[in-house]
N, C-alpha and C positions, 0 to 999 in steps of 0.2 A: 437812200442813206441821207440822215440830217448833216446839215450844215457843209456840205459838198460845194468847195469854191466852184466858179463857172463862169464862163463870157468876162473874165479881167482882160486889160489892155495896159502894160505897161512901155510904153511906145514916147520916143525925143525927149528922153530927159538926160542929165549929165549927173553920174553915179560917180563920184569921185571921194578918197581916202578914208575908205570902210575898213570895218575891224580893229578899230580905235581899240575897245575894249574885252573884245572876244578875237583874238587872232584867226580864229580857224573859221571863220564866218564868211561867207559868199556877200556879195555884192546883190545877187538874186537870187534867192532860193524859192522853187516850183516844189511841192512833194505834192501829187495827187492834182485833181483837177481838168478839166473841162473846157477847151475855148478860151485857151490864154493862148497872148501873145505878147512877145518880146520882142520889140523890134524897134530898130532906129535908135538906140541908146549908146552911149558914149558913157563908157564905164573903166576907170584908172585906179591906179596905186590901191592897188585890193592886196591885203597880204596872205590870202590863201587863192579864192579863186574867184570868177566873175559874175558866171552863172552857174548852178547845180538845179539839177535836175535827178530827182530821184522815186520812189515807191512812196504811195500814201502812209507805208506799215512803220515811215520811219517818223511821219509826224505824229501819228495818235497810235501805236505801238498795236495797230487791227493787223491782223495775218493777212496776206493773199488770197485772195479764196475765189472761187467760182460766185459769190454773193457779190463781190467786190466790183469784178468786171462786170457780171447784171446788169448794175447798178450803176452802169455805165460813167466810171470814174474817172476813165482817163480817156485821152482822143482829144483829137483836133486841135493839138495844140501848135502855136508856132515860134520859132524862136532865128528871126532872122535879122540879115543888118547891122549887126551891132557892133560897132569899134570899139575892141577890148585892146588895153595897151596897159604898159607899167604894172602888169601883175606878177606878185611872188617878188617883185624884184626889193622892195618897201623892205631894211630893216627895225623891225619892231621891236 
């Protein structure tokens, strides 16, 4: 499958007062993908949520399918560490 993110590292950075513009925005959003990780980050005043994590079918509207897993789309990812605080609490 083209263009299949893979091996990202989103690791010590400080994610603070997201959703300026788009209230219902995550802080991190993963859909799909390969050998990501998320970790050691410092993430605040998010007015929806911190991290999301969800199905590739919701970023490029492709069904689930036995082609998709094949195609080895998803795995080894990691998502650890992270001090998430002051979220949902931000009125916008």
């Amino acid at each position: 499958v083209a263009d299949m993110v893979e091996n990202i590292n989103v690791k010590n950075n400080v994610i603070t007062n997201t959703g300026v513009n788009y209230h219902s925005a995550a802080a991190v959003q993963l859909y799909g993908g390969k050998n990501i990780n998320i970790e050691n980050n410092d993430i605040s005043h998010c007015p929806y949520s911190a991290i999301s994590v969800g199905p590739l079918v919701w970023s490029n509207n492709l069904a689930e399918s036995d082609e998709t897993h094949e195609a080895g789309m998803y795995g080894y990812n990691r998502i650890c560490n992270n001090k998430m605080h002051e979220i949902r609490k931000d009125k916008v």
